[in-house]
N, C-alpha and C positions, 0 to 999 in steps of 0.2 A: 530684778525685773518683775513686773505686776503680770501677772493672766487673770486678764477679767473675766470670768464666770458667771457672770447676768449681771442683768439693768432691768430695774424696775423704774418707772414713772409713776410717782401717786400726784391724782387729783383729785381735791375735793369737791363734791360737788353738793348744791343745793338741796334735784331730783334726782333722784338716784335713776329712776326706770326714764325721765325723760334724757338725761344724759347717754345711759346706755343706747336707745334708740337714735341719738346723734351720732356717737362712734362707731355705731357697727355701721349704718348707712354709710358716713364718711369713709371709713378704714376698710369698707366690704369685706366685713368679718361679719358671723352670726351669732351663736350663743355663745358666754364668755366658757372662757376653759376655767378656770375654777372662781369659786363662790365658798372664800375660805370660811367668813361667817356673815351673818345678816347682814346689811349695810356696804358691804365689798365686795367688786366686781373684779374679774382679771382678765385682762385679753394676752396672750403672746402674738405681736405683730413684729415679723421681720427681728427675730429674735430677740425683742424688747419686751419686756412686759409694762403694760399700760393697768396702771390698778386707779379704779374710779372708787370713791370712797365719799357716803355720803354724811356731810357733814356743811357747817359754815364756810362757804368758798369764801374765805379771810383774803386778801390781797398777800402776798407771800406764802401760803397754806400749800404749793404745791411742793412736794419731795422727790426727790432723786438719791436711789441706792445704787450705789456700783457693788456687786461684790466681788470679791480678788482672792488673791492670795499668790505672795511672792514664791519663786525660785526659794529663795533660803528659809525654808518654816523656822528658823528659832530669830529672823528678823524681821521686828513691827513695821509693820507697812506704813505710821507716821515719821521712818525712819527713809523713808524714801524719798519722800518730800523737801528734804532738807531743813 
């Protein structure tokens, strides 16, 4: 069995500062919770983390991390999947 332990949302974005002044209005959240380094933003919304990240908004450029970790730590969680 998987226990998800976070989700992050990355999206790239063009403006970084106009982007952020979109989501917080939208999401009614204020200043992000961390700002790991220059260029990336982070909100935690509803236990998700939303990381805005400025760069070429590429048509497919957005990511999704789950992190997990199974019940059995000496089995790969690609071994879950079948």
């Amino acid at each position: 069995m998987i226990d998800v332990t976070s989700v992050t949302v990355g999206i790239p974005v063009g403006d970084l500062r106009a982007a952020q002044r979109w989501y917080e209005a939208v999401l009614m959240v204020s200043e992000p919770d961390l700002e790991p380094v220059q260029g990336i933003l982070e909100h935690e919304v509803g236990g998700v983390w939303l990381q805005l990240s400025e760069a070429d908004a590429a048509p497919g450029g957005t990511v999704l991390r789950i992190g997990c970790r199974t019940s059995t730590p000496s089995e790969p969680v690609s071994a879950l999947w079948g």
